[in-house]
C-alpha positions in Angstrom: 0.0 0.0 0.0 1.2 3.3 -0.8 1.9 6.4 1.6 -0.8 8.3 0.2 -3.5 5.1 0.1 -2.4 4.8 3.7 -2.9 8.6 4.4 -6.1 8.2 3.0 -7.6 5.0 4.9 -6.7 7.1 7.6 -9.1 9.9 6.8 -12.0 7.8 6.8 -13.3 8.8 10.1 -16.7 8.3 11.7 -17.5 11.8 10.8 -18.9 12.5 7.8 -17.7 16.1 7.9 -14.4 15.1 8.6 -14.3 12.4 6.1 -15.4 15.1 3.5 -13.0 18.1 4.4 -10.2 15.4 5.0 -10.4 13.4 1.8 -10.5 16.7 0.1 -7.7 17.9 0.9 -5.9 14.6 0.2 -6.9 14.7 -3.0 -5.8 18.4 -4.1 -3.4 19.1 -1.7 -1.5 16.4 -0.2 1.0 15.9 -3.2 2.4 19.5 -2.6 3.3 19.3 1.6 6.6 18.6 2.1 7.8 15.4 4.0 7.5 17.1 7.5 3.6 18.3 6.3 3.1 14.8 5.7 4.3 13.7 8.7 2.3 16.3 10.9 -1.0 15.7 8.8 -0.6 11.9 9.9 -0.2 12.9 13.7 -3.7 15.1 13.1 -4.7 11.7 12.1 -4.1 10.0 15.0 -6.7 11.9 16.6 -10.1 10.9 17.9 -12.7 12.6 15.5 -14.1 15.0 18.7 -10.6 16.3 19.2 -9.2 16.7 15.6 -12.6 18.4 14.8 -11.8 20.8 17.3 -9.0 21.5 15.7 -10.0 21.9 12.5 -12.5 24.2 13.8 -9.7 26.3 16.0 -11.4 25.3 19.1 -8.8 23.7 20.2 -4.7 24.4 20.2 -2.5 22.3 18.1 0.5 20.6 19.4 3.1 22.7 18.1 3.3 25.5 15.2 4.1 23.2 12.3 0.1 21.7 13.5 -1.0 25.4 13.8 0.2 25.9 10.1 -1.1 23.1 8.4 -4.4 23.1 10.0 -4.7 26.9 8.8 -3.7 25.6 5.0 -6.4 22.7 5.7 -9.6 25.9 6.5 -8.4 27.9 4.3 -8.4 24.6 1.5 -12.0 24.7 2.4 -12.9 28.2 2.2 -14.8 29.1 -0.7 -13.3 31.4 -3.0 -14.3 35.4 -2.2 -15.9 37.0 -4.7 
């Protein structure tokens, strides 16, 4: 199985919003993090669904800044496009 297969048996959560936002990301924007993003986005992983949606939402404070940074790329993946 590759890295990114892995990555993305991983996102499917037992939220349905988290298995959307996460699996969309994945698909557009995983390829482009650098090894360290990759690493961090698996530790978000790790998780339980309450707390990483938390952290999605920025209700909660990630572990360290490289967490803070990729979860900001991760909303902001999500925001729709201002008109």
């Amino acid at each position: 199985m590759s890295e990114k297969s892995r990555v993305r048996w991983l996102c499917r959560r037992g939220m349905k919003e988290l298995d959307v936002l996460l699996e969309r990301f994945v698909r557009s924007d995983y390829d482009s993090l650098s090894e360290h993003q990759h690493d961090e986005f698996v530790r978000l992983l790790h998780h339980e669904d309450p707390d990483l949606w938390m952290l999605m939402m920025g209700r909660a404070e990630p572990e360290n800044e490289e967490q803070g940074a990729l979860l900001q790329r991760i909303r902001e993946f999500q925001r729709p496009p201002s008109v």
